[in-house]
C-alpha positions in Angstrom: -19.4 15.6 2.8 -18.7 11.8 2.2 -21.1 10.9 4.3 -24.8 11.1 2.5 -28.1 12.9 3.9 -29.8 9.7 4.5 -27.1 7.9 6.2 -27.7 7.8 10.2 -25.8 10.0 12.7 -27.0 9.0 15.5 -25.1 5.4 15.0 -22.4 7.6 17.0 -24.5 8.6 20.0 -24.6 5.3 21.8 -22.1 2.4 21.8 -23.3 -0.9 20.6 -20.9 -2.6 22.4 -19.2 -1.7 25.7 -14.9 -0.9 25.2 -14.7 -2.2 28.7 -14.7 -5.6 27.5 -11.9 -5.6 25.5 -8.3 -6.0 27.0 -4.7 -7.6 26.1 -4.6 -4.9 22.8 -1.7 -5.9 20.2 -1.0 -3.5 17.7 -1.3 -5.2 14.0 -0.9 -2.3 11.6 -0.9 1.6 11.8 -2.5 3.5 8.3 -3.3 6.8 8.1 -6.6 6.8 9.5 -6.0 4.8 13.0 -4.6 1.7 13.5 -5.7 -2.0 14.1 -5.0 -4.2 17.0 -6.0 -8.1 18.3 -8.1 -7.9 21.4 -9.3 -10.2 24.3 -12.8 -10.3 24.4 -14.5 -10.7 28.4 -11.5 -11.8 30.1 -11.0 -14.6 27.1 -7.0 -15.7 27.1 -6.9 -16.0 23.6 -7.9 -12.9 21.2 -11.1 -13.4 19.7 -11.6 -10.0 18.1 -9.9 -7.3 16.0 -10.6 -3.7 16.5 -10.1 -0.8 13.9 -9.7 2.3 15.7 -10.3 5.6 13.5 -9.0 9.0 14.5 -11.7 11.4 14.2 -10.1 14.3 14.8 -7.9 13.9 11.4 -8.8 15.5 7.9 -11.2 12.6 6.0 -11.2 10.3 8.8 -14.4 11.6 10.3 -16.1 11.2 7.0 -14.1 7.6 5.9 -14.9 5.8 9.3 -18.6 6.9 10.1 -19.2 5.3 6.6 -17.3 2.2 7.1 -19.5 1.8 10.3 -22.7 2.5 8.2 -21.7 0.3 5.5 -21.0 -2.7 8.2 -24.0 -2.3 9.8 -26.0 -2.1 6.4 -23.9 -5.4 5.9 -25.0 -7.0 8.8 -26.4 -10.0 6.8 -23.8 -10.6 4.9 -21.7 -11.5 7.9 -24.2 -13.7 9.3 -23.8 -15.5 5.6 -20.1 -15.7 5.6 -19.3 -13.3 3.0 -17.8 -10.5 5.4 -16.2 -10.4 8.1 -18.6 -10.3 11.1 -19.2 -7.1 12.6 -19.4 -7.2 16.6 -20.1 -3.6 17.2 -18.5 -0.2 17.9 -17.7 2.1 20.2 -16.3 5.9 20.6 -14.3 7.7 23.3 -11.6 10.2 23.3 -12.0 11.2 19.4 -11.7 7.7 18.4 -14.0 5.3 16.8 -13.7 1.8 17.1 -15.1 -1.1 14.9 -15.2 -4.5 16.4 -14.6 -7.4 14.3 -14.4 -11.7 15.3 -11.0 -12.4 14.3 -11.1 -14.6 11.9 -7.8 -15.1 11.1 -4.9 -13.0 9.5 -3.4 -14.7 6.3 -4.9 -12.5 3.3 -5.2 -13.4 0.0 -2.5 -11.2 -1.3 -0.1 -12.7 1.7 -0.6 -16.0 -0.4 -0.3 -14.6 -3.9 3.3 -13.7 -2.4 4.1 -17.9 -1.7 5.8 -19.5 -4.9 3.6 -22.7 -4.0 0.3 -20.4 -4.8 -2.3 -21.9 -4.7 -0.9 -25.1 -3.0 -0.1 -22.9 0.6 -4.0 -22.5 0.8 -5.4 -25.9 -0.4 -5.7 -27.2 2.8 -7.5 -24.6 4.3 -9.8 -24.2 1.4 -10.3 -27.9 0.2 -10.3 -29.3 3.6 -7.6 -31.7 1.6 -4.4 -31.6 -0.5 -5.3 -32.8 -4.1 -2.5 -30.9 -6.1 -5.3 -30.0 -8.2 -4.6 -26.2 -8.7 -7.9 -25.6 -10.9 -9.7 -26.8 -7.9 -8.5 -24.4 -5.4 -8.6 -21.3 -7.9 -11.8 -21.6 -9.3 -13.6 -22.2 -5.4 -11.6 -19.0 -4.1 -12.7 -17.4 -7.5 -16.3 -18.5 -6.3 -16.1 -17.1 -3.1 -15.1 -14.2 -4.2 -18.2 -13.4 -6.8 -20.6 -14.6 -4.3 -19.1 -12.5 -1.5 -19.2 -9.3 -4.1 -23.0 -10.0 -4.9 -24.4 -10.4 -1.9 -22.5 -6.7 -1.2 -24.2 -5.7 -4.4 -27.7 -6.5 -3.4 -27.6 -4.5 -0.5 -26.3 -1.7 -3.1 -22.9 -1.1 -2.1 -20.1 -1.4 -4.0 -16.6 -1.9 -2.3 -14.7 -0.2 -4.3 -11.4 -1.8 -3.1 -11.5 -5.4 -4.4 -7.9 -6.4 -4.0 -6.1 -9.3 -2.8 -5.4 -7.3 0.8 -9.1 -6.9 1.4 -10.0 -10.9 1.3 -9.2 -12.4 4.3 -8.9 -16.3 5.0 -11.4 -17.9 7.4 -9.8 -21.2 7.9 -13.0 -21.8 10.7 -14.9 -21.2 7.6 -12.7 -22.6 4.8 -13.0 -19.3 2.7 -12.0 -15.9 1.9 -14.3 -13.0 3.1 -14.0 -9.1 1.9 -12.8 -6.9 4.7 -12.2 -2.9 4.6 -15.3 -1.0 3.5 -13.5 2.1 4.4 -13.8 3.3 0.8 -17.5 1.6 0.1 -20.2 3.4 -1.5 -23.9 3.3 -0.8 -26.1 3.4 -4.2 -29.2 4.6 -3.4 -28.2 7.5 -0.4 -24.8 7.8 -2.7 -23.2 7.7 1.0 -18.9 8.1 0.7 -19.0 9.6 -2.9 -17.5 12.6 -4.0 -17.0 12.7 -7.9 -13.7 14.6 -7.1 -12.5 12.2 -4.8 -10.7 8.8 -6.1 -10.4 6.8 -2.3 -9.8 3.3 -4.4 -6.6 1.7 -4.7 -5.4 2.9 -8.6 -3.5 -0.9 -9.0 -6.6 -2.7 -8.8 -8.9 0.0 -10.3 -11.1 -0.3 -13.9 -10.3 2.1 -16.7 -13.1 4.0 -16.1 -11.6 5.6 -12.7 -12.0 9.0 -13.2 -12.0 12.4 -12.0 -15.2 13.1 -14.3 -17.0 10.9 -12.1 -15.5 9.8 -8.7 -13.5 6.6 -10.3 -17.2 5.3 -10.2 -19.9 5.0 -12.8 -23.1 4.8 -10.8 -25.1 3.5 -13.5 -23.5 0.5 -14.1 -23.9 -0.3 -10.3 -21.2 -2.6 -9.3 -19.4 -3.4 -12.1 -16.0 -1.2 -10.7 -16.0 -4.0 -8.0 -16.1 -6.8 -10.9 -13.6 -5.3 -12.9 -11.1 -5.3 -9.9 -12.4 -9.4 -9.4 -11.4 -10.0 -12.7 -7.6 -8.9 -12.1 -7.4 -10.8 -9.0 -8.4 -14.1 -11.2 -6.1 -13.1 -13.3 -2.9 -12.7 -10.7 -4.2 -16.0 -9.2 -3.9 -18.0 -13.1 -0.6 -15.6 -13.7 2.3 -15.8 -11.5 3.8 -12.8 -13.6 0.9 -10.3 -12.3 1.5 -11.1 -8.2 2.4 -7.3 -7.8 0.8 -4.2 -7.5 2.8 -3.2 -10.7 2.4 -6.3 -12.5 -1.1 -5.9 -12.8 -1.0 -2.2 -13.5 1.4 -3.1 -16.1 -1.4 -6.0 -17.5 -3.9 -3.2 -17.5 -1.9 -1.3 -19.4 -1.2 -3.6 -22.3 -4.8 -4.7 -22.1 -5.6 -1.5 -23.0 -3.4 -1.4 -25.6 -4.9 -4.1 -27.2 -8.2 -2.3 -26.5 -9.8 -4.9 -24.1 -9.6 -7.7 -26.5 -8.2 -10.7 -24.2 -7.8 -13.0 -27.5 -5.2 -10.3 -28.6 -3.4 -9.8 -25.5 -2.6 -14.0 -25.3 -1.0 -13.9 -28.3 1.7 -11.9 -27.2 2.5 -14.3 -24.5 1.4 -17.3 -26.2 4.9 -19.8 -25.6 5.6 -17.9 -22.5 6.6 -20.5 -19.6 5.1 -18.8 -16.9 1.5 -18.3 -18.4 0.9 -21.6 -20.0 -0.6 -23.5 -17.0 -2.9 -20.4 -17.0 -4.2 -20.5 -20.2 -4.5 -24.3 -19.9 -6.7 -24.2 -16.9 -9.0 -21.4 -18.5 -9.1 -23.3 -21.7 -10.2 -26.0 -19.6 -12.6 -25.1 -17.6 -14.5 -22.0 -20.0 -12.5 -19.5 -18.1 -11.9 -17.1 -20.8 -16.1 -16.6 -21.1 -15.5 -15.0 -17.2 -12.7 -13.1 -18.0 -14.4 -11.6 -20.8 -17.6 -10.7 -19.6 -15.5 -8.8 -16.2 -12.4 -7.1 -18.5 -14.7 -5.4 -20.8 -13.6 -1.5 -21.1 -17.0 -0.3 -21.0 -18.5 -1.1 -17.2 -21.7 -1.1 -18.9 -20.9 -4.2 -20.6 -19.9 -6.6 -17.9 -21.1 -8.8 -16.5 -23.0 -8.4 -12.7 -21.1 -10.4 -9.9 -24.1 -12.8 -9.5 -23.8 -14.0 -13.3 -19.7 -14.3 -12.4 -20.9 -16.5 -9.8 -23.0 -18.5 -11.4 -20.4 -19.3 -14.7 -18.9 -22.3 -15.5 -15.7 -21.6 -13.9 -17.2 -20.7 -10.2 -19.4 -24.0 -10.6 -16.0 -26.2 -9.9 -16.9 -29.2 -12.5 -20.2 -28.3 -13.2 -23.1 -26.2 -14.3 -23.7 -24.5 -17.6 -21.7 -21.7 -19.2 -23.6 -18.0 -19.8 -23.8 -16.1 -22.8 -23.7 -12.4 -23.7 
């Protein structure tokens, strides 16, 4: 079972929050686990919260959403911080499970990698200004996005799923927060693994993903998660790697030049479309964070909090790290 020994079963026996508060349901997506919908919350006019409904009854499911609801509660903390979306509660009738979210808004982080005007289309909403300074607008999303993956890891989960989809833009908040822990793994009770099953998304995933072991090293904690941050800072910096092939097709010549980044900018050195990336990096000691997150052997990265911490996340200042 996905679902580890110590996690708690009896989550399911009593609602945390009552489904007779929530009216006005609007359909946003349908997957093949359930389907997610906008909701009024206690006669509200406007919807203030965003249900994911999980079919129990199909094959998976069962397993996939009672750990997504014991990962959320586990991350209660994290909500309150601003790193995840905020978990309201759930509830379960009729075979299905539902996890209440605040809506915090809809525009993802892949929806704006789509824009040509990346990273302009979010400046506002980030910055709280328009500057026109791209570096500026990268490098505080690439902040929030370590920061949000650390305070996961120190409640020892790892997402698993670190992808563009899964950050969500809190314009209340002027940030993006992780979303979906459907595929999440608990450390310590080792709660959703399976080392035959690979739930992650294989675009976004590190080279060490698996059969042998799940797509998940567990003793190198959460450096999948930091791997998958690093090609996200990459497709923000690289117009070229926007898509879901793109950056399969990065991994794969990365690997061809076995990891080493220095060799994989020389073949694009002159390239149009990547010279404002390399400039920024140059810039602003970027290539020390790519480094220490691309590094074949998970091992050998670097933890989220050090990401964090670097001279890129620090937006103008604070001291670059070694290894």
């Amino acid at each position: 079972m996905l679902l580890g020994e110590k996690a708690d079963y009896a989550l399911l026996e009593r609602d945390s929050v009552r489904p007779e508060r929530f009216s006005d349901f609007k359909r946003l997506a349908r997957g093949n686990y359930g389907e997610v919908f906008l909701a009024c919350s206690d006669g509200e006019e406007d919807p203030s919260v965003v249900i994911k409904n999980a079919n129990l009854g199909k094959l998976n499911s069962y397993d996939f959403a009672l750990a997504e609801l014991y990962m959320n509660q586990k991350l209660i903390r994290c909500g309150k911080d601003g790193h995840v979306a905020r978990f309201v509660g759930h509830y379960a009738e009729g075979g299905i499970l539902s996890l209440v979210f605040q809506n915090e808004g809809k525009q993802t982080l892949m929806d704006a990698l789509k824009a040509r005007n990346f990273p302009a289309n979010v400046e506002g909403a980030i910055l709280g200004t328009e500057t026109g300074d791209d570096a500026r607008v990268i490098r505080r999303i690439s902040s929030q996005l370590f920061k949000a993956i650390d305070a996961v890891h120190r409640q020892k989960i790892v997402h698993r799923d670190i992808k563009g989809a899964n950050l969500l833009l809190s314009e209340q908040d002027a940030k993006f927060k992780l979303i979906d822990f459907g595929v999440a793994c608990h450390l310590p009770s080792k709660t959703n693994y399976r080392e035959d099953l690979q739930p992650h998304d294989p675009s976004y995933c590190p080279p060490e993903a698996v059969p042998a072991e799940g797509g998940l090293v567990l003793a190198a904690g959460g450096a999948f998660d930091v791997f998958s941050a690093g090609l996200l800072v990459v497709q923000m910096l690289f117009p070229p790697t926007r898509s879901d092939q793109a950056i399969k097709r990065f991994k794969s010549n990365l690997a061809v030049c076995d990891y080493d980044l220095a060799q994989w900018r020389e073949s694009l050195e002159g390239v149009k479309e990547y010279k404002r990336g390399f400039e920024l990096l140059d810039a602003h000691d970027g290539w020390s964070l790519l480094q220490g997150c691309l590094r074949a052997d998970p091992r050998k990265r670097i933890t989220a909090g050090k990401a964090a911490s670097s001279k890129w996340c620090a937006e103008g200042g604070g001291f670059p790290f070694f290894f």
